[in-house]
C-alpha positions in Angstrom: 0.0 0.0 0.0 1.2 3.7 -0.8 2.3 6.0 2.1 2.4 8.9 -0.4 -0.9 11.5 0.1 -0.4 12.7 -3.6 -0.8 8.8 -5.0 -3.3 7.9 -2.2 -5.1 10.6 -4.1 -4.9 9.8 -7.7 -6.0 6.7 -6.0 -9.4 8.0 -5.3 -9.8 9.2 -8.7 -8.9 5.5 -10.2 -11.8 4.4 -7.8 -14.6 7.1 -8.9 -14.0 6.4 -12.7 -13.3 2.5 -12.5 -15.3 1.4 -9.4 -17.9 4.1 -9.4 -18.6 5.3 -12.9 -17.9 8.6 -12.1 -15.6 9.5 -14.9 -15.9 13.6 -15.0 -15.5 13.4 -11.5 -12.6 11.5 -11.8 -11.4 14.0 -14.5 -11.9 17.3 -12.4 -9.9 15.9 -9.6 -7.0 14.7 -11.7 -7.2 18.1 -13.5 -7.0 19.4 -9.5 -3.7 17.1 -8.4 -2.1 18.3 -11.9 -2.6 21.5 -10.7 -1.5 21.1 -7.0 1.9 19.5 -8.4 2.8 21.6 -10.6 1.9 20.1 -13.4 4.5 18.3 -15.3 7.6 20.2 -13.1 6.0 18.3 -10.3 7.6 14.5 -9.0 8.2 12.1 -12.1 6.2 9.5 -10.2 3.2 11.9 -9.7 3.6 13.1 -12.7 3.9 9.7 -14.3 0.9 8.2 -12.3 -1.4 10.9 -12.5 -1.0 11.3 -16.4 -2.0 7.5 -17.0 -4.4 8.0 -14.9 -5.8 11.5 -16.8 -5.3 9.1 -20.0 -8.3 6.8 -19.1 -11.0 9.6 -19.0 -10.7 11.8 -21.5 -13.5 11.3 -24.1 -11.2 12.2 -27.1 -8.4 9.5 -28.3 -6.1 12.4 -29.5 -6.4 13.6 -25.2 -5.6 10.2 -23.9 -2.4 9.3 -26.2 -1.0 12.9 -25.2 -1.6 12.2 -21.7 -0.5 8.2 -21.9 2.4 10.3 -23.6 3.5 12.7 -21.0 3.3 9.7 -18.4 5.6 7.7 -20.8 8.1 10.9 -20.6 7.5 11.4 -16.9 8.6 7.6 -16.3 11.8 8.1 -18.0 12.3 10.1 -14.6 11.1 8.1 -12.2 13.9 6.1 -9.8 13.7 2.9 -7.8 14.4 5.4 -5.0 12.2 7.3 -5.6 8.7 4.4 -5.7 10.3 2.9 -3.1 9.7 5.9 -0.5 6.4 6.1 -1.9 5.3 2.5 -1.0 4.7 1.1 -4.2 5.4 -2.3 -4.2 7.1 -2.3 -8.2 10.3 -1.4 -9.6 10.4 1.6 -12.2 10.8 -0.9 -15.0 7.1 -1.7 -14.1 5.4 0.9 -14.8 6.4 0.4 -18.6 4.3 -2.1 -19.3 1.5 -1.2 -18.7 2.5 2.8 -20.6 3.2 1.0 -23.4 0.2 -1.0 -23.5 -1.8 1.9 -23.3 0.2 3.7 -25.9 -0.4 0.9 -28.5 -4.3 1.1 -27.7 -4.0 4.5 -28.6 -2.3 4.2 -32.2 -4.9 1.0 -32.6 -7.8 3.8 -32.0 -6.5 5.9 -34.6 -5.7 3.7 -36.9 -1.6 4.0 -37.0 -0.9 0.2 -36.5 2.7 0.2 -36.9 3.1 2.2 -33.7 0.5 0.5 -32.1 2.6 -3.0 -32.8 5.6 -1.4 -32.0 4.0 -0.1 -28.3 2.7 -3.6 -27.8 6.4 -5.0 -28.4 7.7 -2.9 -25.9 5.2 -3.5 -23.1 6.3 -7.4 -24.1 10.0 -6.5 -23.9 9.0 -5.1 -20.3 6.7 -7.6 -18.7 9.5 -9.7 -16.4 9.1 -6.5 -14.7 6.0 -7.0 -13.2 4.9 -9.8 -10.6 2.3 -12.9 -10.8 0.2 -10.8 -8.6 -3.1 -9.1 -9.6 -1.5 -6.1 -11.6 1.2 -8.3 -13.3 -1.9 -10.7 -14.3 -4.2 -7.4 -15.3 -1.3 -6.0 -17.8 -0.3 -9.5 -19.1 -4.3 -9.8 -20.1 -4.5 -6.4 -21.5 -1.7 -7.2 -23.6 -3.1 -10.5 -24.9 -6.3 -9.1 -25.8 -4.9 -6.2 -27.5 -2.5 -8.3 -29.3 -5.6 -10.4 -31.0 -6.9 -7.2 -31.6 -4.3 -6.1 -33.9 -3.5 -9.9 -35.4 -7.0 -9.6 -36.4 -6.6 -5.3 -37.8 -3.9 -6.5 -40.4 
């Protein structure tokens, strides 16, 4: 479990759009974090987390790929150190996987398969990252289903 406030509160957002349908609210108070941490001058985990997280509510599929893309920049920041003190219980190598697998949705939305099978290879490269627990085995079935979904968009 986190010990960081600023994560414990992206957390409540994740659970009003996935657990309680409440995606605008979930928006407004991501769009209030980015704002209290500066935006993306704030922590590269913060900044990382919270952008994935802004990804999976915007209505508009150009919105969530420049969001999924900010977090993938923000990531390239992010330490062991540094998601260690926060409590997370991953390495910064995970939190590619699951970027990436979001990135390559993206380009499969709009059409640009190439980068969307190059996305998906990544987040494959990444996977030994990640642990047989829930979130390893939630990223490992996002990636199979999306993989079938662009076998079958050749």
């Amino acid at each position: 479990m986190t010990t960081d406030p600023t994560l414990a509160r992206i957390g409540e957002g994740v659970q009003l759009h996935h657990h309680q349908g409440q995606r605008d609210a979930a928006r407004d108070l991501f769009a209030q974090i980015w704002d209290d941490i500066g935006g993306e001058q704030g922590d590269p985990l913060h900044v990382c987390v919270l952008a994935h997280s802004m990804a999976d509510v915007q209505d508009d599929v150009h919105e969530e790929l420049m969001w999924d893309l900010r977090a993938l920049a923000a990531a390239d920041r992010v330490t062991d150190d540094g998601v260690a003190q926060a409590g997370v219980p991953l390495s910064a190598a995970g939190l590619y996987p699951s970027l990436h697998l979001n990135l390559s949705d993206c380009y499969r939305k709009l059409g640009d398969l190439g980068r969307a099978r190059e996305h998906l290879q990544q987040a494959r490269a990444g996977i030994g990252a990640l642990g047989d627990d829930d979130y390893g085995k939630l990223i490992k079935g996002g990636l199979e289903r999306l993989a079938e979904q662009l076998d079958e968009a050749k």
